[in-house]
N, C-alpha and C positions, 0 to 999 in steps of 0.2 A: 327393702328397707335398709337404710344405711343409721348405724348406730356407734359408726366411728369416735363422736364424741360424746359421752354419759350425757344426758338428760335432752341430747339434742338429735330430733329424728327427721327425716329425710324420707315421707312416704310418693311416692309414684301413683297418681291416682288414675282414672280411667277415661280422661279424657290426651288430647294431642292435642300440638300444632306441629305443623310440616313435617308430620311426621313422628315425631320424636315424645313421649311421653311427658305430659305435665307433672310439675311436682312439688308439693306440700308440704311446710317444715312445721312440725311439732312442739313443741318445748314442754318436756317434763321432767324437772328436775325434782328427785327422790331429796327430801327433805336433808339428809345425811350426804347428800352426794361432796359436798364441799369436806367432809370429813373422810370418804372410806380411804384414803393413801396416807391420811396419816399414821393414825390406830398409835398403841402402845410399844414401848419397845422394850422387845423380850429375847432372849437368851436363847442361839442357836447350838448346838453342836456341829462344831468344824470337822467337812470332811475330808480325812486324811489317813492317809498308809501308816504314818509315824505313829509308832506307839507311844513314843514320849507326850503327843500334842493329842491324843486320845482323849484326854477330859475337857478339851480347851472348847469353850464357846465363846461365838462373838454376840454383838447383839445388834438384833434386825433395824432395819432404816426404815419405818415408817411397817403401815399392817401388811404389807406384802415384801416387804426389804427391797421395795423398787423405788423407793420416794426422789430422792435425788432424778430415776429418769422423767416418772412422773411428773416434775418440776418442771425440766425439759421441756417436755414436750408440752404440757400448758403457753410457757410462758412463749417458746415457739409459735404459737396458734393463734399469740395477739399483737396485733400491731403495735400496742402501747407497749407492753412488755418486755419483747425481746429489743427493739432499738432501749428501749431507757436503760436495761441491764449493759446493753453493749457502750454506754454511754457511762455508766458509772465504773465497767471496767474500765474503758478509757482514760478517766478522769485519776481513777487510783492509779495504773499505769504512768501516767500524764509521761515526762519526757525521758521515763525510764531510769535505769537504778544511776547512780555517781557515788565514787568513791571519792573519799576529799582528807585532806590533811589536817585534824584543829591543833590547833594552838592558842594559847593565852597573854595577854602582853595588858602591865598594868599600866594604865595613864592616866590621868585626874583623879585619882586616888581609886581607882576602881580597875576589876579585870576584867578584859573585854575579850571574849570569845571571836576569834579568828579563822579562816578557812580557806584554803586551795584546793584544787584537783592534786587528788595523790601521784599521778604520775609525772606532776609537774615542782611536788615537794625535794626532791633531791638537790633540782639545780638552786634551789631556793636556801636550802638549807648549806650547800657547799656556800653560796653568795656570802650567807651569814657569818662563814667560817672567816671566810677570806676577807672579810671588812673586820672583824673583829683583829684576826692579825696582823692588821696593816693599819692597825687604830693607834698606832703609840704607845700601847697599853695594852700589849700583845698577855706580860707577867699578870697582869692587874687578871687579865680576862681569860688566865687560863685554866681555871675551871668549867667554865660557859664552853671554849672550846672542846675541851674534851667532851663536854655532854653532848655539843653537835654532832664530834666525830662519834660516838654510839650512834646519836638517835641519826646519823646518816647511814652507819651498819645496820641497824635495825630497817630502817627505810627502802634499801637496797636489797635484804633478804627477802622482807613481804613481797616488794613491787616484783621481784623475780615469779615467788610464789602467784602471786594473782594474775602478772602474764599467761605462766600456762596454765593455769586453774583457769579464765579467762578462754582459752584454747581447745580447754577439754570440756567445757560446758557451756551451754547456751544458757545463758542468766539471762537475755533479752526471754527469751521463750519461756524458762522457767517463770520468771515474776509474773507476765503476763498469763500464766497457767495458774500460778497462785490465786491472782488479781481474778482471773474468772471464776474457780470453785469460791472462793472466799465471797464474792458478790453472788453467786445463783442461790447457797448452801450454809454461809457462815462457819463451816468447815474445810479445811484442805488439808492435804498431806506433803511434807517434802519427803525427801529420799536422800539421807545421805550414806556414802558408801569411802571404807579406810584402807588405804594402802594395806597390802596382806605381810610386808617385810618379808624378810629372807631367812629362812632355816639359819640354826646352831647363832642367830645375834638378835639379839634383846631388840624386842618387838614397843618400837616409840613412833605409833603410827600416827599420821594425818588423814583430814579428811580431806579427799580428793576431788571425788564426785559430787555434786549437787543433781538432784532432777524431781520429777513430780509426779506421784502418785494420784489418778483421776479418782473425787471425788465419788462416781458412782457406780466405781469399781470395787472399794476402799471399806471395810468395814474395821468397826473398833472392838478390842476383844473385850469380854467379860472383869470387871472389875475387882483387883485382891481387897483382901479386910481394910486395908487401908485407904481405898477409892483410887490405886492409882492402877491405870490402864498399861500393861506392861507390852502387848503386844498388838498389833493390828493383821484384819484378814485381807488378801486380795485375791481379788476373781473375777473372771469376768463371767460367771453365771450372775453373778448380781446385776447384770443391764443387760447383758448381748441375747439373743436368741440363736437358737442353735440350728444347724441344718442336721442328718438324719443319718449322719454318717459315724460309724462307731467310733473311729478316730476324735472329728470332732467332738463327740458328747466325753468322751474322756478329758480331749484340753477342755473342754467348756467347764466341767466339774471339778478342775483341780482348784486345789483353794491353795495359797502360798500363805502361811505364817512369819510375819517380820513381827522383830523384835523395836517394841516403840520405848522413846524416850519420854521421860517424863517434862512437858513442858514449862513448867516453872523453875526446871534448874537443868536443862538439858545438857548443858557441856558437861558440869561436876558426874553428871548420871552416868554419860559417855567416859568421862574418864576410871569411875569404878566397874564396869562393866567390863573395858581393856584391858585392869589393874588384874581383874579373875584369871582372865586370859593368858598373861604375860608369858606362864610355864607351858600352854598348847603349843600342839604340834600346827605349824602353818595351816595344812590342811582342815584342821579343830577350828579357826579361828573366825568368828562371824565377823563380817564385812558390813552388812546392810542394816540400818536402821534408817524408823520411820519416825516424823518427830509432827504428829497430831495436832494440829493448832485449829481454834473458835473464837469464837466472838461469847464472851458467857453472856447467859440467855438466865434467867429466872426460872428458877423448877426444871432445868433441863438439864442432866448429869451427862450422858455421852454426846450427845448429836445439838447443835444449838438450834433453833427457831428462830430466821430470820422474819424479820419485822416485818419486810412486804409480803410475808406469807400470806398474813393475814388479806389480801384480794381473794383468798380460796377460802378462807372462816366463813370471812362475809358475804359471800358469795356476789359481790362483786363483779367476778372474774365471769359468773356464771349467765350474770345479765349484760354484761358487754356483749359475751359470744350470740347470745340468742338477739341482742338489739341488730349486730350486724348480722347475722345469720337469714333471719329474716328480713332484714332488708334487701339482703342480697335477692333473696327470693323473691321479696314483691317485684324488684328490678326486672328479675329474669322473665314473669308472668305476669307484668306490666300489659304485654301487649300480646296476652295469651286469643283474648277475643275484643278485639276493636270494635266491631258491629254486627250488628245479628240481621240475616236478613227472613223476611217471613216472604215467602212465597204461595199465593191461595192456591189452592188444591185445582178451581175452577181454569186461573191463568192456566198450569202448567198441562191440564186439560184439552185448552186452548190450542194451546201454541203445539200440541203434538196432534190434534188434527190438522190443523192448519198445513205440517211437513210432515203429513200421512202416517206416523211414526205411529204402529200399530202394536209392534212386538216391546217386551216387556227390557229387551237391550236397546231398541231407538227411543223408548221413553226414556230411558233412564240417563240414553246422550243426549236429550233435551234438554232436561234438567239440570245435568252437567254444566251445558252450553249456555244456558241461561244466568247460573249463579256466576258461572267465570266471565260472561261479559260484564253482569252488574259487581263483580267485586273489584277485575281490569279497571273498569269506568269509576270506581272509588279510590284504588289504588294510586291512579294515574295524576303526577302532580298536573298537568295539563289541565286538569278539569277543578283544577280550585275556583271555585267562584260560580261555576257553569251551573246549572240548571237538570236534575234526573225525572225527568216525567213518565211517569207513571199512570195507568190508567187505573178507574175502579169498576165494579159494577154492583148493581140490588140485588141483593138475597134474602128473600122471606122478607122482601120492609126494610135490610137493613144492608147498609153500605158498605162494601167489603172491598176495602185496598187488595188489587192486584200482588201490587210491590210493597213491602213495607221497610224500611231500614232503623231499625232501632241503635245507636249509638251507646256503646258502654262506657263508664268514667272510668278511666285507670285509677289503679289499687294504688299507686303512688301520689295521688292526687291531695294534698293535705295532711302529707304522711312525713313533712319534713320534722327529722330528727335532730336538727342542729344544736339544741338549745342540751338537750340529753348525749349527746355527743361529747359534748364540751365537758359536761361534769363529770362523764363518765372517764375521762382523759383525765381531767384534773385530780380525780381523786384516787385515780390510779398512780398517777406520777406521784403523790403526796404521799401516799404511801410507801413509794420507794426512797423520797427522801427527795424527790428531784423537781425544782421549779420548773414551770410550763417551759418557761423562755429563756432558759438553761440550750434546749434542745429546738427552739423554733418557736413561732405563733404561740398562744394561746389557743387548743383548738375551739373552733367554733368562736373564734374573735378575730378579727381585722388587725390587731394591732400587735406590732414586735417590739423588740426589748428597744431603748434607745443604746448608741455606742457604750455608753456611761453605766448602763442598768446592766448590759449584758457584760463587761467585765468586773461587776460587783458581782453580781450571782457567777462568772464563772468561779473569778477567788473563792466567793463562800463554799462553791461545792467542792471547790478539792479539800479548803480547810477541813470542812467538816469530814473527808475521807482520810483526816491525818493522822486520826488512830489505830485505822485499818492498815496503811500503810507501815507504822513502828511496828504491827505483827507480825507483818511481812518479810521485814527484815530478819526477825527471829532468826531464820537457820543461820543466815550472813555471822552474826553475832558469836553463834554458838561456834561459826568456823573461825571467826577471829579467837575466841577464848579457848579453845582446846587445842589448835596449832601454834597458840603462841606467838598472835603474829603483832605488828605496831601496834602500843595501847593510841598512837594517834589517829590511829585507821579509822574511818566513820563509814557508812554508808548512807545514802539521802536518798529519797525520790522526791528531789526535788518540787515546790510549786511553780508554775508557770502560769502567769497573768497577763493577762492581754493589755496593753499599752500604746499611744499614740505613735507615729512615725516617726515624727519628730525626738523622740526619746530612743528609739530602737527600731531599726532599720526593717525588721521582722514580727516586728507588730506583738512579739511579745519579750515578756525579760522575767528572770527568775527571783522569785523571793526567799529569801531569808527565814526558815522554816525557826 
């Protein structure tokens, strides 16, 4: 008995073909099965050697603090699910992070927000300098110029700074790591980490490092009187399984304790944290914090509850698995028994006097030889059409077929699901927020998006990704405000929309967010 998947069972019954064990799926889903991974969340004690972090507990992820794998490995299991989720990271993702230069310029009486790629702002900003002073009115405009020559200081600092921050970090990988925990979970962790300075001179560090802490590694610790989450746990006994070796069970069990920032004001938090610090000994001096960010969720204080959860409330999730589970099966035992053949007891009598077949092993090669000519002679496309004669003879008054072939209807025979298919896709995707023809067909429908439809619905799905995307940028933000870098810095994840040829060569062009 395979019970791989809760409420979905896989018994081996007591018949064969070719050998090989027939086999029968079950469906018995425990009324609560949709519910046991979520459960309450409650307050563990962190384990740890440090005595200082002795009272520290975090609080569990779901009623086994596996929920996040859980998740996983569901949404893994179904065909709708994991393409749509890999489609919505995508979509948040879309053509990846851009730094861009704003600026404002007033004209018909209005100020209109302006924007370049930042690494192309310098040459742009010297241009300005140099048209201004060769205006005739070099006196006139020479306060404008001095503001350029800053904001081209400034310009020249950061773009240095984001070179090799750029250098030292994969930001493609991080956002994309964001973009996935934040779509599975509505949760994700960054990792930022501060230059350590150098003994006996005043410690004015920056944040150097960007990277990402996996969601279902990741827990958040217990909350002070004032609801704010000071620190986060990380482990990988919260997901991984372990092998049996003393070593490993020791890494498996270590839990690390990071110090988290408070998300509604993370830089200022970061800069009073450092301000503590100033007089430690380098060696004193924490480096790593974690900066928590969700999606707020109603009624839900640490961990958010994303909205497509609900396929596992409504179980949902549970009759997809069992509509295809069982199909699979009728498929497989489709053509368990094609035809049944009856053989009279008097033929096979017959036919082993007839080749003297006296002993109790040449009757039973009669028998043999008999079912495998008349199944050969079924088998064989040759004999489509052909004609199997058969003789009968009287017994007691009544007539009794030698031969008989009884034909069985396959089990898939009026068993098409197409209609349940379709709803079963559609309300799955609806749930995650994602039109049919966003991702292809309508299932169980003949008909696709036209050019026109399908670049409507791709815009509306990133728009509507455009919230998720500004919390994304969070940490970005928090390194522009605590390093001090150009207030004209921005960062974008751009939209990208699909458009005629005729307009752009590449069939798409970016919007103006």
């Amino acid at each position: 008995m395979n019970e791989a998947i809760p409420g979905l069972k896989i018994v081996e019954l007591d018949l064969y073909e070719n050998g090989n064990p027939v086999s029968a799926l079950i469906t018995d889903f425990p009324k609560d099965l949709a519910l046991d991974f979520f459960g309450e969340e409650t307050a563990t004690p962190v384990q740890t050697s440090r005595k200082r972090d002795a009272n520290k507990q975090y609080i569990s992820w779901g009623s086994n603090n596996r929920m996040p794998s859980e998740i996983i490995a569901r949404a893994n299991s179904s065909p709708y699910v994991a393409p749509s989720l890999k489609h919505l990271i995508d979509s948040t993702f879309s053509a990846g992070l851009k730094m861009v230069y704003v600026y404002y310029t007033y004209s018909n009486g209005k100020m209109e927000r302006n924007q370049i790629d930042y690494e192309a702002a310098g040459e742009w900003i010297n241009k300005k300098i140099k048209d201004l002073s060769s205006s005739g009115y070099q006196e006139a405009n020479k306060d404008e110029i001095e503001r350029l020559k800053k904001d081209f200081k400034t310009w020249e600092d950061t773009n240095n700074f984001l070179t090799k921050f750029q250098e030292d970090n994969n930001l493609a990988l991080w956002l994309y790591e964001q973009a996935s925990d934040s779509t599975y979970f509505w949760n994700w962790f960054s990792l930022l980490k501060l230059n350590i300075g150098e003994p006996n001179k005043e410690w004015d560090p920056k944040i150097v490092e960007l990277s990402h802490l996996e969601a279902v590694y990741t827990r958040k610790g217990l909350a002070d009187n004032y609801g704010r989450v000071n620190y986060c746990v990380y482990s990988r006994s919260f997901a991984d399984d372990i092998n049996n070796s003393e070593q490993a069970q020791q890494d498996y069990m270590q839990q690390t304790i990071i110090d988290a920032l408070h998300p509604n004001r993370a830089a200022a938090h970061l800069r009073e944290i450092v301000n503590k610090q100033k007089d430690f000994k380098v060696a004193n001096r924490k480096l790593m914090y974690v900066l928590p960010m969700s999606i707020p969720t109603p009624g839900k204080f640490y961990y958010a509850f994303p909205s497509w959860w609900s396929i596992f409330k409504s179980r949902i999730y549970n009759y997809m698995l069992a509509m295809f589970m069982r199909r699979a099966m009728l498929m497989e035992n489709s053509t368990m028994f094609k035809y049944i053949i009856h053989l009279d007891e008097e033929y096979v009598n017959y036919e082993c006097n007839r080749r003297n077949a006296t002993s109790d092993t040449d009757r039973q090669k009669v028998f043999n030889e008999l079912i495998q000519s008349i199944s050969s002679f079924i088998k064989d496309p040759k004999n489509n059409g052909k004609t199997m004669i058969s003789m009968s003879t009287t017994i007691n008054g009544q007539k009794v077929k030698w031969v008989e072939i009884e034909t069985i209807e396959s089990p898939m025979k009026g068993s098409d699901v197409k209609e349940d298919i379709a709803e079963i896709a559609n309300v799955m995707l609806f749930a995650m927020g994602i039109h049919p023809q966003t991702v292809g067909a309508i299932p169980g429908k003949d008909k696709v998006a036209s050019g026109t439809e399908a670049r409507e619905l791709n815009t509306l799905q990133q728009l509507y990704l455009f919230p998720m995307k500004l919390l994304l940028m969070t940490p970005l933000y928090v390194i522009k405000s605590f390093n001090r870098l150009d207030q004209h810095l921005y960062f974008d994840i751009p939209v990208h929309v699909l458009t005629t040829l005729d307009k752009n060569k590449q069939g798409v062009e970016e919007m103006k967010n």
